[in-house]
N, C-alpha and C positions, 0 to 999 in steps of 0.2 A: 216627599218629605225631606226635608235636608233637616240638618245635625240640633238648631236650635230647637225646632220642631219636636225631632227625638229627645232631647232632653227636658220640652216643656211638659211633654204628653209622659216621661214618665214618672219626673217630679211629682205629676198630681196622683201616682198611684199611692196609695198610702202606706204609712211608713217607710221608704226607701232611701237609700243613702246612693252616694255618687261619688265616683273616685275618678280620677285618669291615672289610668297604667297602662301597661302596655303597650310601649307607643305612641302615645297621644291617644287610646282610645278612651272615650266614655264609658264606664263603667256603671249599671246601674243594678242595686244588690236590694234584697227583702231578706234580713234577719242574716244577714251576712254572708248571703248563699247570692251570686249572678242570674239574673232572668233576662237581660239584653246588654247590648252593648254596641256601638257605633265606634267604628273602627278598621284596621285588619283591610285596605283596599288600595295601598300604594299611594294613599292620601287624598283618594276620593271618600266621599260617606258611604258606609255601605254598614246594613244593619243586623246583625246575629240575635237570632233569640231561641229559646228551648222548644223543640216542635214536640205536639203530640204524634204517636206513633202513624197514624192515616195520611197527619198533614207531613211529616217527613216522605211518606213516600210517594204522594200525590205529588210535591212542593218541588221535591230534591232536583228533577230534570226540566224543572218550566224556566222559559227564556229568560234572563235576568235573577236567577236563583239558584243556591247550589249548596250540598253540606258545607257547612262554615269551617274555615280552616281550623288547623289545630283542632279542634272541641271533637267534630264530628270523625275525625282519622284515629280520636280514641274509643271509637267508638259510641258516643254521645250522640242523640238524635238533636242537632242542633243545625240551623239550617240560615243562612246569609243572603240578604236581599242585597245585590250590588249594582246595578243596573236600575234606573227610572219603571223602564219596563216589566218589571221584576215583581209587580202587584200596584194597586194602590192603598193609597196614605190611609184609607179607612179600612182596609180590608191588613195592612200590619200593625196599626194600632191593634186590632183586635187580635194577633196573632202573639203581638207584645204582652197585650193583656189576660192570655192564655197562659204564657210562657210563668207570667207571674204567679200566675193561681195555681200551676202546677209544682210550682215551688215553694208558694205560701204552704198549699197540702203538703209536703214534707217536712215543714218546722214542726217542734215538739208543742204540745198545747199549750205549754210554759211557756215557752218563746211567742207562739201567736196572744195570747193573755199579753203579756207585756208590753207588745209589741201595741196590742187596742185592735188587732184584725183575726 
């Protein structure tokens, strides 16, 4: 997956907003909380998103993947594909798409109403 990729696949999640901060990274937010982000790799792509607890410690030491900087040293289960080898493009879509849903569950019901999700 490279960057335009990452940000065509997370555009179509709904409701989500997109910023660059950080550096030049991609920023991609649901209800103004971060669920990924592409960035953070000395200016290669490399892609951070919120792991479930199983998939952080399955994930954390596979070749190509690792706690995602800053996020994960505060102790945040968050987890950085930076390397090709590091999964494929359909198996982080769906890890992206995880990351989402686990963040949509902690908006208030107000904000998902609003929001249309």
């Amino acid at each position: 997956m490279n960057r335009q990729e990452f940000n065509s696949y997370c555009s179509s999640l709904k409701a989500t907003t997109h910023v660059v901060q950080w550096g030049n990274s991609d920023v991609w937010k649901v209800g103004g909380k971060v669920f990924a982000l592409c960035g953070w790799n000395d200016g290669a792509d490399a892609f951070t998103f919120k792991a479930t607890d199983i998939a952080y410690e399955i994930l954390q030491d596979a070749p190509g993947i690792r706690p995602a900087p800053y996020l994960a040293s505060r102790g945040m289960k968050w987890l950085q594909v930076y390397e090709d080898r590091g999964m494929s493009d359909a198996s982080l879509q769906e890890h992206i798409s995880i990351s989402y849903e686990m963040v949509v569950a902690k908006l208030t019901k107000k904000l998902r109403a609003e929001l249309g999700i």
